[in-house]
Structures are given as C-alpha cells and as structure tokens.
C-alpha positions as CSV (number, residue, x, y, z in Angstrom):
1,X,1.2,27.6,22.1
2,X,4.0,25.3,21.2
3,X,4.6,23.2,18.5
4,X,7.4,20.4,20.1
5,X,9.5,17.7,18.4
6,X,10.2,14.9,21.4
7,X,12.9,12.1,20.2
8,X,15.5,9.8,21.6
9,X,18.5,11.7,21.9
10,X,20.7,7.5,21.8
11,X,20.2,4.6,20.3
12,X,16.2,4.3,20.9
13,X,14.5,2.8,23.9
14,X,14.9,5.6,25.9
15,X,11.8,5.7,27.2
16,X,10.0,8.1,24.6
17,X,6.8,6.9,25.5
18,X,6.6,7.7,29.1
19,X,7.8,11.2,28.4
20,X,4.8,11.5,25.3
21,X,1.8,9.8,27.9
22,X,3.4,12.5,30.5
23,X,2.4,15.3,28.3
24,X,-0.4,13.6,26.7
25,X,-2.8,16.1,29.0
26,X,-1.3,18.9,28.2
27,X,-1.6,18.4,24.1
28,X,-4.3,18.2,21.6
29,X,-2.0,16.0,19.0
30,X,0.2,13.6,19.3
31,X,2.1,12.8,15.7
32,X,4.0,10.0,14.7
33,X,6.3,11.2,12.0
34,X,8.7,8.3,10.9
35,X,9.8,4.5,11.0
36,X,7.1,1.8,11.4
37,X,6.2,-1.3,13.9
38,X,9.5,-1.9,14.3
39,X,10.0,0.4,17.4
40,X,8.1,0.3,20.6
41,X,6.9,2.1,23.6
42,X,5.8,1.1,27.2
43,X,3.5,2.7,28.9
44,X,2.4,2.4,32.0
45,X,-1.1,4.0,33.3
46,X,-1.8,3.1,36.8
47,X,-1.3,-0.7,36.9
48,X,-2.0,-1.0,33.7
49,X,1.0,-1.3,31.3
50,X,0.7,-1.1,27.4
51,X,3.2,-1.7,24.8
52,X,2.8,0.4,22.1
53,X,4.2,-0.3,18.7
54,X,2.8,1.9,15.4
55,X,0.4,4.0,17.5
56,X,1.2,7.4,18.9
57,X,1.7,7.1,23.3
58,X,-0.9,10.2,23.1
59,X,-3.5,8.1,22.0
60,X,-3.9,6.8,26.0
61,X,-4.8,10.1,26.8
62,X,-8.4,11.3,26.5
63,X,-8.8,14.6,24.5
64,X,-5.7,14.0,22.4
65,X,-5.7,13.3,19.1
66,X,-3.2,10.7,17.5
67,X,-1.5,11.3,14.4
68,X,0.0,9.0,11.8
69,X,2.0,11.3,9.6
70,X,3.3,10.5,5.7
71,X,6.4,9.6,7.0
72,X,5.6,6.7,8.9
73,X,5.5,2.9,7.0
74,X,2.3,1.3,7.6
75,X,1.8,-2.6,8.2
76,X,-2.4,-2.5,8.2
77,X,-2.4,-5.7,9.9
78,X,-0.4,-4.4,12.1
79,X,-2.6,-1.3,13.0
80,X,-5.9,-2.8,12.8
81,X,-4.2,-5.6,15.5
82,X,-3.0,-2.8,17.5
83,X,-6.5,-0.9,17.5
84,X,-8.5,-3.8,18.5
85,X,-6.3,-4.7,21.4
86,X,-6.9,-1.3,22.9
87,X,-10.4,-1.5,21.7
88,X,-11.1,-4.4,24.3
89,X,-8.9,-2.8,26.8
90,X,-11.5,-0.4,27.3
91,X,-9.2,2.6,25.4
92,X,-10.9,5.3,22.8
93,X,-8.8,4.8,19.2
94,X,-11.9,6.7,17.6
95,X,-9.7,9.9,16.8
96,X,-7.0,8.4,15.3
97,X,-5.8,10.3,12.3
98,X,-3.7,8.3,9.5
99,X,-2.5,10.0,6.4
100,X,-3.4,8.8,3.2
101,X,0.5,9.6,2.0
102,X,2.1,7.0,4.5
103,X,3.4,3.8,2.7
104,X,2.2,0.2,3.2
105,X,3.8,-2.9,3.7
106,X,3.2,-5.4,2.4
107,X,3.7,-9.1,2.7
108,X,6.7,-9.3,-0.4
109,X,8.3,-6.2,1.8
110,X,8.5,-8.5,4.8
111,X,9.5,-11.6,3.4
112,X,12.4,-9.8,1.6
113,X,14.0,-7.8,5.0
114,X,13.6,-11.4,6.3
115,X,15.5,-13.2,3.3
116,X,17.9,-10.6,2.9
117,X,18.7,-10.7,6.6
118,X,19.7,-14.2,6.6
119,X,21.3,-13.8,3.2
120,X,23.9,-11.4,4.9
121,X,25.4,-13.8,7.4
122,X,27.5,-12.0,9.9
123,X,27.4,-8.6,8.2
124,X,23.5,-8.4,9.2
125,X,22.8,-5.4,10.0
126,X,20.1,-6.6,12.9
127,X,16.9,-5.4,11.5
128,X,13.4,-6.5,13.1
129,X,12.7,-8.5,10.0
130,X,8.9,-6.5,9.7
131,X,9.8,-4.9,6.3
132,X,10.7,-1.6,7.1
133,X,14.0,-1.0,5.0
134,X,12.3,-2.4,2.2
135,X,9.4,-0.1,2.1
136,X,11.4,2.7,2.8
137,X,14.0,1.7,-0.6
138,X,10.2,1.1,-2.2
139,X,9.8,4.9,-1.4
140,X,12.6,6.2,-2.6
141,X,12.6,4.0,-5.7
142,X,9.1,5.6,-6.8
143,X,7.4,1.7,-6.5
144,X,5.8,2.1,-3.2
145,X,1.8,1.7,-2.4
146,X,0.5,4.3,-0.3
147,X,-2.5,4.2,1.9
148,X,-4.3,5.9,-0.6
149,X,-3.9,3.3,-2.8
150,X,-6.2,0.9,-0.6
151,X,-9.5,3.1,-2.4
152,X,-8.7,2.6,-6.2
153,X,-8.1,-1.0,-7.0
154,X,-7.2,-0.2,-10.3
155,X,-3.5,1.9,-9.2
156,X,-3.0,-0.5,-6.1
157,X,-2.8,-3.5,-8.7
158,X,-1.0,-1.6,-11.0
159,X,1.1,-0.7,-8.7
160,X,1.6,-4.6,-7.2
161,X,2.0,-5.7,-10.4
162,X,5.2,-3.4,-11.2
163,X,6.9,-4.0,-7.8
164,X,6.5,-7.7,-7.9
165,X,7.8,-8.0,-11.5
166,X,11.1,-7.5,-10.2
167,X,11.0,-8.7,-6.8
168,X,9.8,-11.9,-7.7
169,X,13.1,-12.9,-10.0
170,X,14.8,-11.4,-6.8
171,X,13.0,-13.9,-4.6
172,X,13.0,-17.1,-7.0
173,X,16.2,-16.4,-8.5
174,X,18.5,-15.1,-5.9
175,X,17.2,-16.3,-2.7
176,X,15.4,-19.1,-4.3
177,X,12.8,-18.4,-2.8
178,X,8.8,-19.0,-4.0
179,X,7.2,-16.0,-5.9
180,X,4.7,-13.8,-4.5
181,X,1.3,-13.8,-5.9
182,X,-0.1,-10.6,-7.3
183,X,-3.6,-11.5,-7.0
184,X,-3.3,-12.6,-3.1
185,X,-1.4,-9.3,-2.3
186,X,-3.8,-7.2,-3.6
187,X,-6.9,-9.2,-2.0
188,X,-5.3,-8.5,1.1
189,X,-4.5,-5.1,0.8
190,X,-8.3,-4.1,-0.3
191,X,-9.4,-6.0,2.6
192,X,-7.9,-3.5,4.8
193,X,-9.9,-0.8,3.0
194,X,-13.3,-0.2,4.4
195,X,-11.6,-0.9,8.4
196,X,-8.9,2.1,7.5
197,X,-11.1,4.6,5.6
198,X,-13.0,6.3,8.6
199,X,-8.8,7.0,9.4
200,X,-7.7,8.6,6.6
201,X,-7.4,12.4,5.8
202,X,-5.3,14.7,4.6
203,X,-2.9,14.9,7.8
204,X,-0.5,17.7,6.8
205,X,-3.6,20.2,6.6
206,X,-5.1,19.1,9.7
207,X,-1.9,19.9,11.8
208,X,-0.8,23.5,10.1
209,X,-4.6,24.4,10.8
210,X,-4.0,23.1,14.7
211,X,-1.0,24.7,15.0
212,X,-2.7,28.0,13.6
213,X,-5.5,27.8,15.7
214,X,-3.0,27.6,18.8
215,X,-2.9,24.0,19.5
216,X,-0.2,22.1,21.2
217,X,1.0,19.9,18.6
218,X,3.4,17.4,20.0
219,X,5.9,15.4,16.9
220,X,6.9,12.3,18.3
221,X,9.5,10.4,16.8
222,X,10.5,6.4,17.0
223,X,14.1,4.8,17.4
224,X,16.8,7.2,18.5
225,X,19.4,10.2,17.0
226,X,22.0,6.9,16.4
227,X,19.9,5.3,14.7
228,X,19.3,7.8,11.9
229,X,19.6,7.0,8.4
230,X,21.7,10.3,7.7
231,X,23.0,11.1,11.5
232,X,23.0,7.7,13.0
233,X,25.6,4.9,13.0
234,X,25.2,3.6,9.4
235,X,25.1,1.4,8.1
236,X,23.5,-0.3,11.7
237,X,20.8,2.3,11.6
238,X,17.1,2.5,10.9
239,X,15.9,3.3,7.5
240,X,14.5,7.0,8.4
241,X,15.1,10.5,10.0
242,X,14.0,10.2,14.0
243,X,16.1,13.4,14.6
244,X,14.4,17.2,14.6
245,X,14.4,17.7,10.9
246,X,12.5,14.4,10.5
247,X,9.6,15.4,12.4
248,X,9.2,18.1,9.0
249,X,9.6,16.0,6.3
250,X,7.4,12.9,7.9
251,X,4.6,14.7,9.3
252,X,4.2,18.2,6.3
253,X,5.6,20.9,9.0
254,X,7.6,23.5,8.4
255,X,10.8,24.0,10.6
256,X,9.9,27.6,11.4
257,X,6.8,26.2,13.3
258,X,8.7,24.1,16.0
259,X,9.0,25.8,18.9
260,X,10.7,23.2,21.5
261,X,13.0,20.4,20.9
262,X,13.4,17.5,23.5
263,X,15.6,14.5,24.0
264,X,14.8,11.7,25.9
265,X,18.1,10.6,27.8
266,X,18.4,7.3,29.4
267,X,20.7,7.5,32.7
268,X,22.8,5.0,31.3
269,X,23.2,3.7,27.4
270,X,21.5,0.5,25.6
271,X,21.0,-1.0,22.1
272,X,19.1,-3.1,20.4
273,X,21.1,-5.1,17.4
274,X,24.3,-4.7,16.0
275,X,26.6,-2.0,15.4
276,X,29.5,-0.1,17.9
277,X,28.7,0.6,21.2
278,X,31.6,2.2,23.0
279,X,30.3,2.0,26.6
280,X,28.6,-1.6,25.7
281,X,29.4,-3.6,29.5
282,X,29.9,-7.5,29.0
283,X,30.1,-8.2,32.6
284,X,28.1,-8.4,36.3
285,X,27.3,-4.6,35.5
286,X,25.9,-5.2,32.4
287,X,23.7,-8.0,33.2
288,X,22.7,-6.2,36.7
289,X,21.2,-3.0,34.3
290,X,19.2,-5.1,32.0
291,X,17.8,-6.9,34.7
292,X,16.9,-3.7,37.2
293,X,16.0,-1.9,33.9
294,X,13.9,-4.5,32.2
295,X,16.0,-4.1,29.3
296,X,14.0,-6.3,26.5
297,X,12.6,-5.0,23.4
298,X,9.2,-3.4,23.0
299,X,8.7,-4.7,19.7
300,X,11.9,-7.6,19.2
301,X,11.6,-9.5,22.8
302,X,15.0,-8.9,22.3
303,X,17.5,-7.9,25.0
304,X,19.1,-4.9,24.9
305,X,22.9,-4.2,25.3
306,X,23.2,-2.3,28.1
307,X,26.2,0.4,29.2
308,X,27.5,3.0,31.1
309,X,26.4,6.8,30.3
310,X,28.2,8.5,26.9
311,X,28.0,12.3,27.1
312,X,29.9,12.2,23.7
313,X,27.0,10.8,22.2
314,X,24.6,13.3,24.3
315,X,26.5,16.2,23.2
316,X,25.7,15.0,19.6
317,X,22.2,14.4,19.6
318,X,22.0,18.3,21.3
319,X,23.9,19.3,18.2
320,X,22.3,17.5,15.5
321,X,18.3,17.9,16.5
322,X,19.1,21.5,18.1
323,X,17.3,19.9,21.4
324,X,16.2,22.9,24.1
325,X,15.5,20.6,26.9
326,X,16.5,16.9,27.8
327,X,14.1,14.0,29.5
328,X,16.2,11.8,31.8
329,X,15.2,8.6,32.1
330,X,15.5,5.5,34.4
331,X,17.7,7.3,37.1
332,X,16.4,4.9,39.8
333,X,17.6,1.8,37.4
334,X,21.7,3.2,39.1
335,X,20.4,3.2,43.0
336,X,22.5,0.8,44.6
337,X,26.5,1.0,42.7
338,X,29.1,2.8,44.6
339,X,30.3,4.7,42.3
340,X,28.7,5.0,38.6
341,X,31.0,5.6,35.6
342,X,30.3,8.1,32.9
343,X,32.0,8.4,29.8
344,X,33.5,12.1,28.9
345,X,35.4,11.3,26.0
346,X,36.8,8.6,23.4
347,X,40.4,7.5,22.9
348,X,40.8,6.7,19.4
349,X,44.4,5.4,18.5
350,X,45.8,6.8,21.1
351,X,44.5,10.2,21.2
352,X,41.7,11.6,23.2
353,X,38.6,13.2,21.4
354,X,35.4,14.7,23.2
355,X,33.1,14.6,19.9
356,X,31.1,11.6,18.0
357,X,34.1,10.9,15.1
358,X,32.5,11.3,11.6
359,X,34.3,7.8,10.7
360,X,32.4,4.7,11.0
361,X,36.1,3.3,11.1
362,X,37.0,5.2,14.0
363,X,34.2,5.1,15.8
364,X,34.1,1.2,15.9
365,X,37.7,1.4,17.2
366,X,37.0,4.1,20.0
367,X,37.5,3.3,24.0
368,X,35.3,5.1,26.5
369,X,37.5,7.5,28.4
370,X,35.7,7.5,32.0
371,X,34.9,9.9,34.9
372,X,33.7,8.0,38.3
373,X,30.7,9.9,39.9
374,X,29.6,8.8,43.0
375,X,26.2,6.6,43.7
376,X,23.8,6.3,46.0
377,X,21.6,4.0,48.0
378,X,18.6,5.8,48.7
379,X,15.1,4.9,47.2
380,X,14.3,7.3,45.0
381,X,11.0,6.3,43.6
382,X,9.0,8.2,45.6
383,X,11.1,12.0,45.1
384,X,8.8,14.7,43.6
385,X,10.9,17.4,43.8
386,X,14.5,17.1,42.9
387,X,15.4,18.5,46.2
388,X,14.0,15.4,47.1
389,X,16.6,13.3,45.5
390,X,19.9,12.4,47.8
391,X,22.5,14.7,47.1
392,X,24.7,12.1,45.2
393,X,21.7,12.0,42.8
394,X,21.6,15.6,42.3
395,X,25.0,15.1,41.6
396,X,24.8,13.0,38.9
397,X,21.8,14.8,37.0
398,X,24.1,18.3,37.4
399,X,27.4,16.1,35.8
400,X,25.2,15.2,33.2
401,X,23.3,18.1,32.5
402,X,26.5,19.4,32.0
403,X,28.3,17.3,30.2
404,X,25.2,17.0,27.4
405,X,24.7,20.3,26.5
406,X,21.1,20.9,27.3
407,X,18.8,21.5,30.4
408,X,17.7,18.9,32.1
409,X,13.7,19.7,32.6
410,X,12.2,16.3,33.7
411,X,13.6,13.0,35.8
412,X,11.9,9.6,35.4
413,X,13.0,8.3,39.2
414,X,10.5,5.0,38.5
415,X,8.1,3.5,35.5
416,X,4.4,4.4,36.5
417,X,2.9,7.7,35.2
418,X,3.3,9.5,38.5
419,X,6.9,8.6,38.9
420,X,8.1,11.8,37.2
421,X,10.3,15.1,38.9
422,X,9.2,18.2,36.9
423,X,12.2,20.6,37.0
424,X,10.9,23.2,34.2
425,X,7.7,22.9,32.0
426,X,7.8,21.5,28.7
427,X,4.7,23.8,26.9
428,X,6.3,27.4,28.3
C-alpha cells in the first residue's frame, strides 16, 4: 500500500485540508511533517465546519491516526487549545501521536517574531507573529527545547537559561523591550507536561513499522511549494520545507518509501502576506474571488490576495516535489466570468519566459503573459462525474492539466466533503 506526500503545489491555502479529510477513510495515518500554528485548514464534515490549525485534517476521521512529526514547531498551548475544542465538539483526539523531537515555542519565541516584525517597517516579511521563524533559527542554532524536554526539568531549565541569556540583551537592549523571566518560562513549559505525555512517542519508528506492515501512510504538509524556505519565494517564505523532500526530513522517512506525490491546485492563485505575486488582481475581479471564495486566513483572519491561474508556477511545483497527480480546487469559485484568464508565461524585460526565474529580482519584475479560456455559467456543485461538468469546464481542467505538467485526479466543484469529482484513485 502507498506511502503518499499531499502538499500545496502555490502559495498555501489551497485547500490541503479538504483533499487530506477526503482520504482520511482510506488511511491509517495522517502526518504532519513541518511548519507550526501558523498555517490552517478548513474542513467541512456535513454542516459542520472546523478550522484546523496544528492538528493533522485526518484526525476528523475515525480509524486514522494523527501524526505530529519532528519537523513540526510546537506551541503546547496551542495544541492542548486545539484538543479541547474538538474534545467538546464531540471529536476522538485520543490517538494522536506527537513526537518527542518536535520543538516548542515558547513565549520569548513569540514575543521576538512579533518585535522583530514591527522592527522591520516596510521590509516585513508578513509573518503570523506566532514564533515560528524564531524556533525554527532556535533549531538550527542548536538552542532549541524539544518536547522531550517537557520530562527532565533539569535540561529544559538549562536549556531556558542559555537561550534567554542572549535573547534577553536582544529584547532590553535592541528592542527595548522588558526581559523574559527564566523562572516563569519554565513553570509554564512543565505545566504542559503531564497533559502532553500520554502523546508522546518515538514517531519515526512508529511510521517505518506502519509503512512495513502495509499501512497507508499519508505525509501532509502545511503552507505551499512558494513558500518554501529553499524552493519558495525567499525571503517572503515560511521558515521550513512543505515540498516532497520535506515530508523526509520532518517526519524520519526515507525518500525510497514514498510512493505518490500530490499537489493541491487552486483554480485560480492567492496569498497570504507580502512578497511578488505576478497574477495578483487589484480590481472588481479580485475582490469578486475573495468574496465567492471566502478568501480569509485560516489561521491570520487575514484576507488573502487573490489572482488569476499561473501554470508557470504549476509547472514548478510539478518539478520541484516530483508530484504524480494534482488536486484541483475551488473550480466552482470561476462559474459565472465569460471568459477566465490563465497565465502561460512571464515577460521579464521584454522577453517572454515559460519557467519560475531563479532571480528574486526578476521575478518581482515579471508580467503575467495571458491565454483567455472560456467560462461558464452552469452550477456545478452538484457534478460527480466530470462528464458531468459543462463542457467549457472540462475545458478549463484539460488547459490546465496541460499546462501544469501533472494529471489531474480529483476536482473540488464546492466546500462540503461530498463535493468532490474522483477522476483516478489516489491509493492505486
């Protein structure tokens, strides 16, 4: 059985989280493998709708097991928030798994993404201010606190103690901002022990031993291919791998064992925070997207830029993450425009290119280059097949199919669970 990697093949928001609850039956673990509660999911289950922000979409689905891999940051306050809203909703959060190599942040990681957000003025970068980056740089810098941590006080206050010697003369001195108590930080963070412990296991073992035993494992990533740390549109990016080879690293995996990769597609392009966006639409267009497509953060409240389709950007996230299949999203959002745009190509000083340019220069300077597809009026909620679609639909989904690189197996035509064509299974 398959081992798949399921990611957002733009800028995030692509609706990851629909396409995760949709297999959610068919899989016995559902993994996050990177970034933190700074990106979102909304699911909807019936009439019910849940927004999802550090949990895994599988863990809606009874029988699935949800998976919080090493490479995910950790906000326990977060978690344990998250876990007792679903609690009361009536949801089972009993199986969730949480590795005891994830980071944690903590409250001095938050207070510096927020200080150092306002500190840069116009060349913010548009972070959610929930002290992601900061953790992450905590990572790399060997000065982090991992769950682990929470069960020896000894090394977590150790550990507190050396982080905050220097971030405090950051704070006080630079920003001018009050010191963080030592003592307070870690009373907090050993108060999240005993609620996290029944969590925590060695989650790298646990999924090679599923995926030997036959298991569908299902690696589902946050954010979007742009918005990779390595691959993405630095410096406006997250601060970790949501493409293919992330799903490895952040969950213990090797790449030999991933059978299927898929991007999520959104029938037209948005983004949340700064940074270019080629296709970006400042007019009645723009505004008519967001509003049909409920374009507003997940996680921020914010509302997200909102363009026309960029198979240049398509055609890179096929390349980079080596996707097998794509998940189109939102296709009902275009019922109603004439004709619907899609952009085929930048011009970049005057010359036409058809790939994603390697410089951040020249990508902030490149113009869409568009082909006009035409639209169509009919309701499409209610297709299940996508002979069911109106021909000018089908259109569309071929052009884009074609343009990207990469089959198109599945076609969100509205937001509820149900609302899904099936072109070609997922777990073959």
């Amino acid at each position: 059985m398959p081992a798949l990697v399921l990611l957002g093949a733009q800028w995030g928001d692509e609706g990851k989280g629909k396409a995760t609850d949709l297999l959610g039956g068919s899989v016995d673990y559902v993994v996050r493998f990177q970034g933190g509660n700074n990106a979102g999911h909304t699911v909807v289950v019936g009439d019910q709708k849940y927004a999802l922000h550090l949990l895994p979409s599988g863990i809606l689905s009874p029988g699935c097991t949800p998976v919080i891999g090493n490479g995910v940051v950790v906000d326990p306050a977060v978690l344990l928030e998250e876990l007792r809203g679903l609690d009361e909703r009536g949801v089972d959060t009993s199986k969730l798994l949480l590795s005891g190599n994830a980071h944690l942040i903590t409250p001095y990681h938050t207070e510096i993404d927020k200080v150092t957000e306002r500190f840069l003025g116009k060349r913010k970068i548009g972070t959610t201010g929930r002290g992601i980056g900061p953790t992450y740089a905590d990572k790399i810098n060997r000065v982090g606190i991992r769950v682990q941590d929470l069960f020896d006080e000894s090394i977590l206050r150790q550990k507190v103690e050396a982080a905050l010697d220097f971030k405090n003369q950051v704070l006080a001195k630079l920003y001018n901002r009050r010191s963080v108590s030592t003592e307070q930080v870690v009373e907090e963070l050993l108060g999240y022990a005993d609620r996290l412990s029944g969590y925590v296991c060695d989650t790298t073992l646990v999924l090679n031993n599923a995926i030997d035993e036959g298991k569908v494992v299902l690696f589902e990533g946050g954010q979007g291919t742009l918005l990779d740390v390595d691959h993405g549109t630095y410096p406006f990016v997250t601060s970790s791998n949501p493409t293919a080879g992330g799903a490895c690293t952040g969950a213990g995996v090797g790449p030999t064992r991933i059978s299927r990769v898929i991007g999520i597609l959104k029938a037209y392009t948005t983004r949340v925070g700064a940074g270019p966006f080629p296709t970006e639409l400042l007019d009645e267009d723009g505004e008519k997207l967001r509003t049909i497509g409920g374009e507003r953060g997940v996680t921020t409240g914010r509302d997200r830029r909102c363009g026309w389709f960029d198979a240049v950007i398509a055609r890179y996230a096929t390349r980079v993450n080596g996707l097998t299949d794509f998940f189109l999203t939102k296709l009902d959002v275009l019922t109603g425009w004439e004709r619907i745009p899609v952009c085929v190509a930048y011009e970049i000083d005057g010359k036409r290119v058809t790939e994603l340019p390697y410089s951040q220069s020249d990508f902030h300077h490149a113009k869409p280059v568009y082909e006009y597809l035409p639209g169509w009026t009919e309701d499409i909620t209610k297709a299940k097949t996508f002979a069911d679609l109106p021909k000018n639909a089908q259109g569309y989904v071929k052009a884009l199919e074609e343009m990207s690189g990469a089959p198109i197996s599945a076609i969100g035509v509205g937001p509820g669970r149900d609302e899904t064509i099936q072109i070609r299974s997922f777990l073959d």
